[in-house]
C-alpha positions as CSV (number, residue, x, y, z in Angstrom):
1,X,-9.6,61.0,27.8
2,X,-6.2,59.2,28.4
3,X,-2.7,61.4,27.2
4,X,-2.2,59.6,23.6
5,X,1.9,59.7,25.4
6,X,0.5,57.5,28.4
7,X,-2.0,55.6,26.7
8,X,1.2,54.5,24.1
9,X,3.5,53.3,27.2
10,X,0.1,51.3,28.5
11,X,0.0,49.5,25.0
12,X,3.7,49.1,25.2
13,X,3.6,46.9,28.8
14,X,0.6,45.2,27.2
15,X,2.9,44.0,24.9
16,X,6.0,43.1,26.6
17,X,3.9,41.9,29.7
18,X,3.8,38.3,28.9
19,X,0.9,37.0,31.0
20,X,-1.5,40.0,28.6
21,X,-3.9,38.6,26.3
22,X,-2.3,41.6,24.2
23,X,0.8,40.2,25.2
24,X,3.2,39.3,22.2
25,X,3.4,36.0,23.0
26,X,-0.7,35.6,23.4
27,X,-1.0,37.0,20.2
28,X,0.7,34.4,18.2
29,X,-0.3,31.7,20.3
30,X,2.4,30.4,22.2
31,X,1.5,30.8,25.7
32,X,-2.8,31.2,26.4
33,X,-4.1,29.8,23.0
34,X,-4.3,26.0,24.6
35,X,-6.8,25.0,22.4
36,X,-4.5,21.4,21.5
37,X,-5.6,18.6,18.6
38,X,-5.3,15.2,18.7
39,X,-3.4,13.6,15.4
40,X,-2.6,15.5,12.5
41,X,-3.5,18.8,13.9
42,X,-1.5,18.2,17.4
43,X,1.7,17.4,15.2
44,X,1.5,20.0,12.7
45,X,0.7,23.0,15.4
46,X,4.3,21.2,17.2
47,X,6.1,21.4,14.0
48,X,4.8,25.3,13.3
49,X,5.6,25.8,17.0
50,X,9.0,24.6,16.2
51,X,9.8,26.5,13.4
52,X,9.0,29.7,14.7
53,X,10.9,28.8,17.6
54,X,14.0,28.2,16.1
55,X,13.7,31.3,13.6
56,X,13.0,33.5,16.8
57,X,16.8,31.6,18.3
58,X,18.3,32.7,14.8
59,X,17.1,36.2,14.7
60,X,18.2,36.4,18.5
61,X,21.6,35.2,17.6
62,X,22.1,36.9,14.4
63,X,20.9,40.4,16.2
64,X,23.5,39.3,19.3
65,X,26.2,39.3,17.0
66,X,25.3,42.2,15.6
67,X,25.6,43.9,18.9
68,X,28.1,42.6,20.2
69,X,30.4,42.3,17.2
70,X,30.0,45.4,16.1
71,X,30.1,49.2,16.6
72,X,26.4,49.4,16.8
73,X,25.9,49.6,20.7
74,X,28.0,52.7,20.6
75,X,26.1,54.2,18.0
76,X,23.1,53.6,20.0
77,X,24.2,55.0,23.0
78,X,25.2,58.3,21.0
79,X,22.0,58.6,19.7
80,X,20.0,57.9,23.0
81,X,22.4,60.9,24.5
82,X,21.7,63.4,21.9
83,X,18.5,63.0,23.8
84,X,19.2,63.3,27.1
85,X,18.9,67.4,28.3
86,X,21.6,68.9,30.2
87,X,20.1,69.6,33.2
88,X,20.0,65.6,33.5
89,X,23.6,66.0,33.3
90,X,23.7,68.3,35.7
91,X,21.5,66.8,38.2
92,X,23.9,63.2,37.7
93,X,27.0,65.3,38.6
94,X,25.9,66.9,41.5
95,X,23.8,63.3,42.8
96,X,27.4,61.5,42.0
97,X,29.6,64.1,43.9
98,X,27.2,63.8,46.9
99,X,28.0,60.6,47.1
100,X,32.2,61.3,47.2
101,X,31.9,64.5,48.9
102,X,33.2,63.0,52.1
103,X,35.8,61.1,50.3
104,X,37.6,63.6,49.2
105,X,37.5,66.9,50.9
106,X,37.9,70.2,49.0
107,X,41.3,71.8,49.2
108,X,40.4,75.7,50.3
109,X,43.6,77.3,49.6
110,X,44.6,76.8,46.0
111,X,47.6,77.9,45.6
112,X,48.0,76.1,42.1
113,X,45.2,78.3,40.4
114,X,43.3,75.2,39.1
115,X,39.7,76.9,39.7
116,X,41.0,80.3,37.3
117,X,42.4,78.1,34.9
118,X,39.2,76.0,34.7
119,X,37.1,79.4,34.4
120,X,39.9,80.6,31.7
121,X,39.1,77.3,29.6
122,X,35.5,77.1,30.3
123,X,34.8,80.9,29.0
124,X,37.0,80.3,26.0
125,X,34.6,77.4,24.9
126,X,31.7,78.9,25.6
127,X,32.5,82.2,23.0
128,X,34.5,79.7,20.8
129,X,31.8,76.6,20.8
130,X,31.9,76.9,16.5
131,X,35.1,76.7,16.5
132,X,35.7,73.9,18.9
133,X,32.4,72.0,18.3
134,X,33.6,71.7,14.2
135,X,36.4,70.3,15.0
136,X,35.0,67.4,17.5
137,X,33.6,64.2,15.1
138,X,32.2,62.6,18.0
139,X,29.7,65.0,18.7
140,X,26.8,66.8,16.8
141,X,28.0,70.4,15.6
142,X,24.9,72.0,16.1
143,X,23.8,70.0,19.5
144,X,27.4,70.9,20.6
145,X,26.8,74.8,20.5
146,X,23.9,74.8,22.6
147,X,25.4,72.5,24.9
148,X,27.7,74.9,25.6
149,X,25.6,77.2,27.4
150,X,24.6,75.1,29.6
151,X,27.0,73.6,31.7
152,X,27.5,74.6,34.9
153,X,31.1,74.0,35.5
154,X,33.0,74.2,38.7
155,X,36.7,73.3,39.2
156,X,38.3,72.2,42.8
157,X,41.5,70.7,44.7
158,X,40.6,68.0,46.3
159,X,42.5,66.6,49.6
160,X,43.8,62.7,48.9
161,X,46.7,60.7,48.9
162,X,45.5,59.0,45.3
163,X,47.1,60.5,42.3
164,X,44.2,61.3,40.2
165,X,41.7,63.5,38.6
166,X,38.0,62.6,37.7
167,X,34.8,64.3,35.6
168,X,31.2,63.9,36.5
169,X,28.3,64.9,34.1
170,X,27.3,68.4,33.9
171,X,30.7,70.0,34.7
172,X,32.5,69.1,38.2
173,X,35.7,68.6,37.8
174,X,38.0,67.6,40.8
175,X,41.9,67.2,40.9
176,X,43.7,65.5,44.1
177,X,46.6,67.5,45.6
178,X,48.7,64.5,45.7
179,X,48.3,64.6,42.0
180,X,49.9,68.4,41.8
181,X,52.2,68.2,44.4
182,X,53.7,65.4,43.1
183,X,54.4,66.4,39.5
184,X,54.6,70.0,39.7
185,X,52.9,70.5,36.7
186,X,53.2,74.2,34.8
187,X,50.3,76.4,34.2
188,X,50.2,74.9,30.7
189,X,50.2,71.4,31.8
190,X,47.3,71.7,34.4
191,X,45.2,73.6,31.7
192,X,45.8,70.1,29.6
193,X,44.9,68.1,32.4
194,X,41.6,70.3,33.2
195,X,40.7,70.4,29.4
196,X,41.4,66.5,28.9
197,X,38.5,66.1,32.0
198,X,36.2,68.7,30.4
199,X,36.6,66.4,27.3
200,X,35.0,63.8,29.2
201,X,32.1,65.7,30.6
202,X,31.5,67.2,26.2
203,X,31.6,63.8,25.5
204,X,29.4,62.6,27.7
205,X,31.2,59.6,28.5
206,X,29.7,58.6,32.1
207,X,26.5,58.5,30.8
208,X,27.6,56.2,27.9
209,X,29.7,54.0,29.8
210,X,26.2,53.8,32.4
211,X,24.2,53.1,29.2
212,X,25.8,50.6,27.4
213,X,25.8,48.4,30.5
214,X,22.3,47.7,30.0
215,X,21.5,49.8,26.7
216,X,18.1,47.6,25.4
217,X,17.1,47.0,28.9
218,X,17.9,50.7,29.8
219,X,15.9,52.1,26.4
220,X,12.6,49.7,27.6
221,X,12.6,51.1,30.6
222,X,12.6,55.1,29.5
223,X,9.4,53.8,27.2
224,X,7.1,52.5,29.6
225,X,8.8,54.9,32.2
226,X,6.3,56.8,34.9
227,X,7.3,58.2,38.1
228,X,3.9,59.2,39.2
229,X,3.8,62.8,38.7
230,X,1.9,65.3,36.7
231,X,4.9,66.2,34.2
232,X,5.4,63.9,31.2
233,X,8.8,62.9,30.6
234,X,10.4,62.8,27.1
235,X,12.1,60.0,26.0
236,X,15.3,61.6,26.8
237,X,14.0,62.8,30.3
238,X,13.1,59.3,31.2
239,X,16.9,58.2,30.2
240,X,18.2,61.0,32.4
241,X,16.5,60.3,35.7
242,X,17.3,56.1,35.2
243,X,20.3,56.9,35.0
244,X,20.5,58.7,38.3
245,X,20.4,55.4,40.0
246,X,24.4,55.0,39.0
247,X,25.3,58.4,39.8
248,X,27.1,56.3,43.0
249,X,29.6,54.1,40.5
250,X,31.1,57.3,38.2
251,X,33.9,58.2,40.5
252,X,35.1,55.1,40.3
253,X,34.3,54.3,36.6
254,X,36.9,53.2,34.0
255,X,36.8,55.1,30.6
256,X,38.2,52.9,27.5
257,X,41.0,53.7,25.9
258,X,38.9,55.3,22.8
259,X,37.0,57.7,25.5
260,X,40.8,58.2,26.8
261,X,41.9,59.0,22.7
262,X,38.7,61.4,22.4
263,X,39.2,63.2,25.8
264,X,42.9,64.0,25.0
265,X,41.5,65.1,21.1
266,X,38.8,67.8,23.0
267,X,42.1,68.7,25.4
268,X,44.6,69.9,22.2
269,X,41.5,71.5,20.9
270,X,40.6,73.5,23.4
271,X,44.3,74.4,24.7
272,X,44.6,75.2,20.8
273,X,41.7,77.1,20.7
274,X,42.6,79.1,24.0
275,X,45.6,81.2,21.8
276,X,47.6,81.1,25.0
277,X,48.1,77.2,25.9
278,X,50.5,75.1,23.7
279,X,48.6,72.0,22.8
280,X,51.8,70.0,23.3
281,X,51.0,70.3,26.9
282,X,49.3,67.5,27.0
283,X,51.4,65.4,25.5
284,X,54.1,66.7,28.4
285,X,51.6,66.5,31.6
286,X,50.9,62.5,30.3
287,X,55.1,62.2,29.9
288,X,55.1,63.4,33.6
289,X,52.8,60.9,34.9
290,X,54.0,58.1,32.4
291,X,57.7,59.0,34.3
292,X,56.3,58.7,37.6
293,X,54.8,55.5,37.1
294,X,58.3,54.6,35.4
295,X,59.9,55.5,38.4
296,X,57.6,54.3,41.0
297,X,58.1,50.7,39.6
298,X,61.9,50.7,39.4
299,X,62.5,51.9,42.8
300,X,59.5,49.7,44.3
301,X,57.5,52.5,46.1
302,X,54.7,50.2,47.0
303,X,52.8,52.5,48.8
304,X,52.5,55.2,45.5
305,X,52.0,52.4,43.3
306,X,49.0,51.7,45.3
307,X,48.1,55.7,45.1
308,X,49.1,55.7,41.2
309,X,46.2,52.9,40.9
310,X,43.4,55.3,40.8
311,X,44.8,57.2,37.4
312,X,45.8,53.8,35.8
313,X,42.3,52.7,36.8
314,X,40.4,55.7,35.4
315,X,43.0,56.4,32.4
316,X,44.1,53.7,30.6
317,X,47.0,53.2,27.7
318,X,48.6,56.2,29.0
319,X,51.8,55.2,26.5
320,X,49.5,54.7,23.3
321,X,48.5,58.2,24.1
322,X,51.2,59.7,24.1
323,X,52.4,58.2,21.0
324,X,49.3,59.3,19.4
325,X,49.8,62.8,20.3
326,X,53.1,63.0,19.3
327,X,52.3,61.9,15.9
328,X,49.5,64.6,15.5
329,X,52.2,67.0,16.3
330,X,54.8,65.5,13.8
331,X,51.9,65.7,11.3
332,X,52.3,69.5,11.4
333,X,53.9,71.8,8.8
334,X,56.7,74.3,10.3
335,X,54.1,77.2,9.4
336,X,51.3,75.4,11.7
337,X,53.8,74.5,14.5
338,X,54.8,78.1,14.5
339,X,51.7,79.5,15.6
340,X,51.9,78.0,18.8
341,X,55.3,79.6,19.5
342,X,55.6,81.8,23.0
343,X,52.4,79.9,24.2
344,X,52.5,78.4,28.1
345,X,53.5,74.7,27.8
């Protein structure tokens, strides 16, 4: 007796397999019903077929716009990721940083303490994940907690001359030397920078930029999926292991400006959250790079401007960001702003 699970994803490429005779198109008579009239019948089967033709163009159309025009592809993605288990996460990280491994060589000697700091911030989310997970209105509160568990994060100087830092799903988090050499950043600031990247990898952002490339394509695909062995995937699952066929394109992927507003959100919560880190940090390690780029442009450095590319690439509207982050601070009563006083910036 069939699995009712893979006897649904047979019905399913019935359906979407045009050249079926269970095919949606066979079954209202478009493609295999040739069974054509002369005369009255022949015209009025032509006029039918043309109605339903042009209702299908509207109702592709109106659903385009839809899509397109509107938030609902990113509410889509967010639901199809609440599906998706960690250790699909985990297993896109490590697949992506196989793939730039050789690119960028780990730094053994860190002598700017980015790994404890990383372990610091990591710990305090995990025994604070009510807290922090309240407080984030892009994710689910409750999926949030047990997310935290889960990840299996791991912080590392890497060797380039590119001024930049990157995420990858499930936790790795790499920062270039050339970055922290060049802006000697305080303890405070480099605990901004790590929490802004951990933002990312919360928020899932990687996967969603992957999904939303080819979202409907992307969801058909995980229904019907089978990759010939004796587990059944979950909807979820199938999502995951698709979308390990891009794990070769997140190192170089380019976040929007909103993931770039959300990531910076998670960073002031969690540097808020530590009780040791002053959030304004953040705000001050983006005034650092935003001064470097200042800089670098003034006095014509073309070869750092070419280095400087890969943060600009990766992290847009670094002004706007700033801007925004100031405001939240300005929003603050004295009382609030003095519970932050004595903390590392």
């Amino acid at each position: 007796m069939m699995h009712p699970e893979r006897k649904s994803k047979k019905v399913l490429k019935e359906i979407f397999n045009p050249f079926s005779n269970k095919g949606f198109f066979n079954h209202h008579g478009y493609t295999t019903h040739r069974n054509y009239h002369s005369g009255r019948n022949a015209n009025s089967q032509y006029s039918n077929f043309n109605k339903q033709a042009l209702l299908a163009i509207a109702l592709f159309l109106t659903g385009a716009s839809i899509w397109f025009l509107t938030p609902a592809s990113t509410y889509v993605a967010r639901f199809v990721l609440l599906c998706i288990p960690i250790h699909d996460d985990i297993a896109l990280g490590r697949e992506s940083w196989g793939e730039m491994r050789y690119k960028y060589p780990i730094v053994i000697r860190d002598r700017w303490g980015v790994k404890s700091i990383g372990n610091e911030l990591a710990n305090i989310i995990t025994v604070h994940s009510e807290s922090f997970c309240s407080k984030m209105i892009t994710l689910d509160v409750s999926q949030c907690r047990k997310q935290m568990t889960q990840y299996k994060w791991s912080f590392e100087v890497v060797s380039s001359p590119e001024i930049n830092a990157f995420a990858l799903p499930g936790g790795i988090i790499r920062v270039t030397d050339s970055l922290l050499d060049r802006l000697q950043l305080s303890k405070g600031e480099i605990a901004g920078l790590l929490g802004h990247e951990m933002g990312h990898v919360l928020l899932r952002h990687n996967q969603a930029r992957l999904l939303k490339r080819n979202l409907l394509e992307m969801i058909l695909k995980a229904l019907v999926y089978e990759d010939g062995d004796d587990h059944q995937e979950s909807f979820g699952e199938a999502v995951g292991e698709i979308l390990l066929t891009g794990a070769k394109f997140l190192g170089e992927m380019r976040f929007s400006r909103q993931d770039e507003y959300e990531a910076d959100e998670a960073a002031y919560e969690i540097l808020v959250g530590s009780e040791m880190y002053d959030p304004r940090a953040v705000q001050s390690l983006l005034e650092k790079l935003w001064s470097l780029t200042d800089d670098t442009t003034r006095q014509g450095e073309k070869g750092m401007l070419g280095f400087l590319q890969g943060w600009d690439k990766t992290h847009p509207g670094t002004r706007e960001r700033i801007e925004a982050l100031s405001r939240r601070w300005n929003s603050l009563t004295s009382f609030e702003k003095n519970k932050f006083r004595g903390r590392l910036k």
